[in-house]
Backbone as a ProteinNet text record, in pm:
[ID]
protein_1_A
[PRIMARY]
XXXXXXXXXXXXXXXXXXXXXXXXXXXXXXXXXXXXXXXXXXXXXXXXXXXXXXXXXXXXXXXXXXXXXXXXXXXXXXXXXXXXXXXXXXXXXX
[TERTIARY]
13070.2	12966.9	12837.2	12726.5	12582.2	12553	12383.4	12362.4	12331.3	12258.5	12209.3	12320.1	12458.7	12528.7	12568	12551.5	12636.2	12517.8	12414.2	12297.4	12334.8	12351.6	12383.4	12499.3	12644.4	12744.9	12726.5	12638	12586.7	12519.2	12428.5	12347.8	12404.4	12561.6	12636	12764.4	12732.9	12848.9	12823.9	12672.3	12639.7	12559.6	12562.5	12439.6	12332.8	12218.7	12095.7	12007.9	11971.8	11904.3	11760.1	11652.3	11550	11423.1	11411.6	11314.5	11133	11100.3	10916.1	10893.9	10803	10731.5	10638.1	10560.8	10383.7	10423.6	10423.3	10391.8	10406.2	10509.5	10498.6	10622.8	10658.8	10740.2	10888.5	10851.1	10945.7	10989.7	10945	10974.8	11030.3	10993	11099.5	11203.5	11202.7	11335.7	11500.5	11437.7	11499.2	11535.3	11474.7	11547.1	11597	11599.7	11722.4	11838.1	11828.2	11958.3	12004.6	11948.9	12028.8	12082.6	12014	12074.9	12176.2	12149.1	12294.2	12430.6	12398.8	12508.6	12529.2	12457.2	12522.7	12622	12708.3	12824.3	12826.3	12920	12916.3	12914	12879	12868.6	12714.3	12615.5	12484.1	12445.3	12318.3	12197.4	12030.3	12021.2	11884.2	11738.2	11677.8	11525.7	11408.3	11346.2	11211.3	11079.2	11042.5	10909.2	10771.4	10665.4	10531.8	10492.5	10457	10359.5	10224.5	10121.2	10040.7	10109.7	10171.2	10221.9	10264.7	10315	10411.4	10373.8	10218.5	10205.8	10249	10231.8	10292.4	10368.7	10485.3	10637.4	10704.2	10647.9	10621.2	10573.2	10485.4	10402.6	10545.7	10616.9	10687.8	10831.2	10864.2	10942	10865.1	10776.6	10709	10718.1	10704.9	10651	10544.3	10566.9	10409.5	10429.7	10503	10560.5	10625.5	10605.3	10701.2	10768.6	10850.4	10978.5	10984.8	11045.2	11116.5	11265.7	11361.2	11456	11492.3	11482.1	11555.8	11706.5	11768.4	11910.8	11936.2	11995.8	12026	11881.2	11796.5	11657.5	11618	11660.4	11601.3	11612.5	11481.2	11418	11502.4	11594.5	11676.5	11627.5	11562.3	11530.8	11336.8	11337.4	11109.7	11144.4	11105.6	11084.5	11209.5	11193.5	11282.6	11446.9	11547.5	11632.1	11698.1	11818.1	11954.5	12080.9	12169	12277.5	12340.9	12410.2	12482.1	12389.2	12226.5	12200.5	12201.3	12206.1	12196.7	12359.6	12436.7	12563.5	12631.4	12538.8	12567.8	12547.4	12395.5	12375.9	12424.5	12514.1	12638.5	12572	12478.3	12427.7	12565.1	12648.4	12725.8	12871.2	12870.6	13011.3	13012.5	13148.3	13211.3	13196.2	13180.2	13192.5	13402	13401.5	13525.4	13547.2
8657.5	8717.4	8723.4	8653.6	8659.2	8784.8	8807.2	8949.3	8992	8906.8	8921.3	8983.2	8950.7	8958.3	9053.1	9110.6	9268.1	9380.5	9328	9415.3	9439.2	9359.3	9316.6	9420.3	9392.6	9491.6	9641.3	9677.9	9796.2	9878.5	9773	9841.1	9869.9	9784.4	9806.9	9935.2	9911.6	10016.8	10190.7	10184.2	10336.5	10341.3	10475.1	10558.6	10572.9	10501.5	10477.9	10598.7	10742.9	10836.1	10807.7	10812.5	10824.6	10961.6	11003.1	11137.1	11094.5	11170.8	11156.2	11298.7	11317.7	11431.6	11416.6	11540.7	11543.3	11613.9	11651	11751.5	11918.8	11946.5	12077.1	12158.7	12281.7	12351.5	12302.9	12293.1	12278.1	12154	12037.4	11923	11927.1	11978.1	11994.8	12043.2	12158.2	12191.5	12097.4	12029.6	11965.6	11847.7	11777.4	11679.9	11722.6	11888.7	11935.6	11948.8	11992.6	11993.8	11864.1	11761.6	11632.5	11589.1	11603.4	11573	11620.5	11734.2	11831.1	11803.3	11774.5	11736.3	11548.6	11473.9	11347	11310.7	11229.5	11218.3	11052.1	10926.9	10818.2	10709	10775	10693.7	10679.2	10813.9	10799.2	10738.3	10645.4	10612.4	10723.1	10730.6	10845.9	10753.4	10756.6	10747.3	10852.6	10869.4	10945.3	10883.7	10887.1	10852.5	10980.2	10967.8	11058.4	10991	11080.8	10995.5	10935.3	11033.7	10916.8	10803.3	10774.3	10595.2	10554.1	10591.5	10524.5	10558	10548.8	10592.7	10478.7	10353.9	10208.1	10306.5	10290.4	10301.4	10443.3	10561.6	10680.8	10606.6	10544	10495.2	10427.6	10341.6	10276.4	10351.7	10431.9	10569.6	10682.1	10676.1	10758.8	10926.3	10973.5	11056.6	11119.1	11219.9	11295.5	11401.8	11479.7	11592.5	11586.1	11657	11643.1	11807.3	11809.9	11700.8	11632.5	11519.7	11416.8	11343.9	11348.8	11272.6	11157.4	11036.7	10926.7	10860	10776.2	10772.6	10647	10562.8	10413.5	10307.1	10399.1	10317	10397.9	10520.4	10603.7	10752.2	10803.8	10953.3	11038.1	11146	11194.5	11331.6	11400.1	11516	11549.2	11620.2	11667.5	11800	11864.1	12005.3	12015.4	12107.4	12208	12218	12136.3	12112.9	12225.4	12332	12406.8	12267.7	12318.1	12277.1	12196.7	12330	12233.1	12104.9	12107.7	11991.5	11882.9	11929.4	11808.1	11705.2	11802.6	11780.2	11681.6	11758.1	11709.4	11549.8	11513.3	11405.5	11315.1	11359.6	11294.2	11273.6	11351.1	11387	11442	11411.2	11430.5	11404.9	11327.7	11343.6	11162.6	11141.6	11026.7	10938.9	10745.5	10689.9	10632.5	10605.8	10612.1	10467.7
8453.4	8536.6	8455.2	8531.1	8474.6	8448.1	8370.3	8385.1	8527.9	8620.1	8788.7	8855	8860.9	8896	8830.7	8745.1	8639.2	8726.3	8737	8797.5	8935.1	9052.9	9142.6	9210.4	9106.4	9122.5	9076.1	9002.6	8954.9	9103.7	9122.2	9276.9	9350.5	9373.4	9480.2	9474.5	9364.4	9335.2	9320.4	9314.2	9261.2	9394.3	9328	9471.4	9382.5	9425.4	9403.7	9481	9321.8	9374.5	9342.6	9399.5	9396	9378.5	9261.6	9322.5	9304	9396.7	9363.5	9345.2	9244.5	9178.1	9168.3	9114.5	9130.5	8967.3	8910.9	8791.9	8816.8	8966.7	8991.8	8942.8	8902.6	8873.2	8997.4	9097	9208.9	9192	9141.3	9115.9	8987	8883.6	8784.9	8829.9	8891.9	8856	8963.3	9068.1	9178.9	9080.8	8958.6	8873.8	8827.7	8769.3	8690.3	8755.2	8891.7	8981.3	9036.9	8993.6	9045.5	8961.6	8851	8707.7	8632.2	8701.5	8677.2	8766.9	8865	8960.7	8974.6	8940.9	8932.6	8853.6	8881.4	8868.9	8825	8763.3	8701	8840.2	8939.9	9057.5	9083.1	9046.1	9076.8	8981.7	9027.7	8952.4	8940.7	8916.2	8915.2	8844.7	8916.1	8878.5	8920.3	8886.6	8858.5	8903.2	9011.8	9005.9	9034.4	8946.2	8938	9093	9172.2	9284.1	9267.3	9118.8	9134.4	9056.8	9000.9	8967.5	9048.7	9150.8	9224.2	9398.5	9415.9	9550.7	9648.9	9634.1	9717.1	9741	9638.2	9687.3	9753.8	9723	9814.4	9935.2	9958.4	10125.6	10190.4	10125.3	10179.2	10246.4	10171	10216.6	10274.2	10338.3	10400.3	10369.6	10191.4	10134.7	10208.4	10212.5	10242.6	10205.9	10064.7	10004.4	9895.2	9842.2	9702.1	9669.3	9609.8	9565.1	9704.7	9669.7	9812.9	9733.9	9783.1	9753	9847.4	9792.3	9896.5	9805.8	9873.7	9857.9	9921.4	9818.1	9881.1	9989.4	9941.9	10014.7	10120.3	10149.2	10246.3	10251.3	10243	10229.8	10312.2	10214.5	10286.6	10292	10175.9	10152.2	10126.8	10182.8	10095.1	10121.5	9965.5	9929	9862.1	9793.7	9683.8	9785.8	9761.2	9787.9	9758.1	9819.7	9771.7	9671.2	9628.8	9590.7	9692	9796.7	9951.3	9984.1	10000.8	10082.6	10006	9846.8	9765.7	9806.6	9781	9807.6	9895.5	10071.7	10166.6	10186.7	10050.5	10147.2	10009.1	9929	9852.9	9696.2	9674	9517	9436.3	9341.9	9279.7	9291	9434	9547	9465.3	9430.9	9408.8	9514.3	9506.5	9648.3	9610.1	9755.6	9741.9	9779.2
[MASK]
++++++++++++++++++++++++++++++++++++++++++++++++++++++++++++++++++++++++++++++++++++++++++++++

C-alpha cells in the first residue's frame, strides 16, 4: 500500500473532527473537551477563523466555537459533553 492509499484508508476509517475558533475563552475550552473525549477513531484539527475563513464559508460558519464532522457543521457555540457525544465525539466507529 502507497502512502495515498495509507492516507486514503486513514480518512476512511476515522471520524474526521473539525473545530473553528476565534481566540475566545469558549473556544478554548470546547478543544479541550474534544480533546479530552476523542478516542483512536477521531481525527481532530483546529482551525483559527481568520486563517481559515474560505473554509468556515464553505461550511457555512457564522459562530464560533463551530464543530463540523466528516465534512459537515454539526455543532456552533460552546457545546455540553452529551451533545459532543451525541453527534459521536469520542464514541468508537463500529
Amino acid at each position: 500500500m502507497n502512502e495515498s492509499e495509507k492516507f486514503l484508508v486513514d480518512i476512511m476509517v476515522k471520524r474526521q473532527i473539525e473545530i473553528f475558533t476565534a481566540d475566545c475563552s469558549l473556544c478554548d475550552e470546547t478543544v479541550q473537551m474534544v480533546q479530552e473525549l476523542t478516542c483512536p477513531d477521531c481525527e481532530v484539527s483546529v482551525y483559527n477563523l481568520r486563517q481559515e475563513q474560505e473554509k468556515a464559508q464553505q461550511y457555512g460558519v457564522n459562530a464560533v466555537p463551530a464543530i463540523a464532522i466528516n465534512g459537515r457543521l454539526v455543532l456552533t457555540g460552546k457545546p455540553n459533553l452529551e451533545q459532543l457525544r451525541a453527534v459521536g465525539v469520542g464514541q468508537p466507529l463500529n
